[in-house]
Each structure stands twice: as C-alpha cells, then as structure tokens.
C-alpha positions as CSV (number, residue, x, y, z in Angstrom):
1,X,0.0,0.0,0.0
2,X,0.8,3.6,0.9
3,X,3.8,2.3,3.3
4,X,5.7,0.7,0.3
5,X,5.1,4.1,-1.7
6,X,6.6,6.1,0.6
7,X,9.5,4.2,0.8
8,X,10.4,3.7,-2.8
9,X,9.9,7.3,-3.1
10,X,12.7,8.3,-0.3
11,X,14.7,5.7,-1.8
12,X,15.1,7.1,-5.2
13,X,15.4,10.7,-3.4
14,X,18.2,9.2,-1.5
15,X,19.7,7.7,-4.9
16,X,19.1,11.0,-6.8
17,X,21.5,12.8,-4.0
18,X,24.0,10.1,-3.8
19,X,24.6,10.7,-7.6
20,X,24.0,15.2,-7.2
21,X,27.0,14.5,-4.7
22,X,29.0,12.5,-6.9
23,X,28.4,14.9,-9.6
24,X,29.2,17.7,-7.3
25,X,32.9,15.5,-6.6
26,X,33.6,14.8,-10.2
27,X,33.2,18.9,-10.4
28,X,35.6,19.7,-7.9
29,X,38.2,17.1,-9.2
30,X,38.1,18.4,-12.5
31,X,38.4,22.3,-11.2
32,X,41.3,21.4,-9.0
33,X,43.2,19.4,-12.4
34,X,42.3,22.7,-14.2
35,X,43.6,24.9,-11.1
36,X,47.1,22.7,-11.1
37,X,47.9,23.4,-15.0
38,X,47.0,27.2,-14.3
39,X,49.5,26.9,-11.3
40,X,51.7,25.4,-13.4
41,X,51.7,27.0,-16.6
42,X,52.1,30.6,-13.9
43,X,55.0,29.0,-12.7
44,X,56.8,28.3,-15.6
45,X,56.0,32.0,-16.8
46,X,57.3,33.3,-13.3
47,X,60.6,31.6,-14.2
48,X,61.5,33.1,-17.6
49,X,62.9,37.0,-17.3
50,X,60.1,39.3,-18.8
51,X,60.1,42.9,-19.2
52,X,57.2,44.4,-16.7
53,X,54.4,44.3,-19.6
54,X,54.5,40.4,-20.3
55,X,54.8,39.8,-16.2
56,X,51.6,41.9,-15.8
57,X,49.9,40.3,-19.2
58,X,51.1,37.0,-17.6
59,X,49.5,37.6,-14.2
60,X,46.1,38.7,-16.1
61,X,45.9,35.6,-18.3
62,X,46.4,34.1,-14.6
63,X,43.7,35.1,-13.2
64,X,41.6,34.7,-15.7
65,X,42.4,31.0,-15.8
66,X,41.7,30.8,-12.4
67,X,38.4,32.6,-12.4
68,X,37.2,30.3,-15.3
69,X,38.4,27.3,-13.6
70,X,35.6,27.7,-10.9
C-alpha cells in the first residue's frame, strides 16, 4: 500500500542525492586538475625573465584562468 510508496519514493530521493553528490565531486576534481595546469603554466611563466608588460599580461591571463576554472 501507501507504506511501500513512501518508501520507494525516499529511496530514489536518497539515490538522486548520492549521484547530485557524486556529480558535485567529479566537479571539484576536475576544477582542481584545471587549477594545477594554471598553477603550473604561472609557474613556468614566473621563471622566464620578462620585461614588466609580459609579467603583468602574464598575471592577467592568470587570473583569468583561475576565475574560469571555478
């Protein structure tokens, strides 16, 4: 009857969260991947000499990486 309902319903509710939050995990992997290269690919920037204009073009394509990494 109603009982069995109920149940079933809260079960897939229970499933559809499980899979939101594994979703939701997959989504912070990935951003934190994407966050390393940025790190990375700053880094190796950082170490060749540049005059002040490709350091502060540098640092700009930085952030943007980062800010589109979220």
């Amino acid at each position: 009857g109603q009982d069995a309902e109920i149940e079933e319903s809260a079960d897939v509710q229970g499933r559809q969260a499980e899979s939101q939050a594994q979703i939701y995990q997959i989504n912070l992997e990935h951003a934190d991947k994407i966050k390393d290269n940025a790190v990375k690919r700053y880094q190796a920037l950082k170490r060749k000499p540049h005059t002040e204009a490709q350091a502060r073009k540098n640092m700009m394509i930085y952030l943007k990486m980062l800010l589109d990494s979220r």
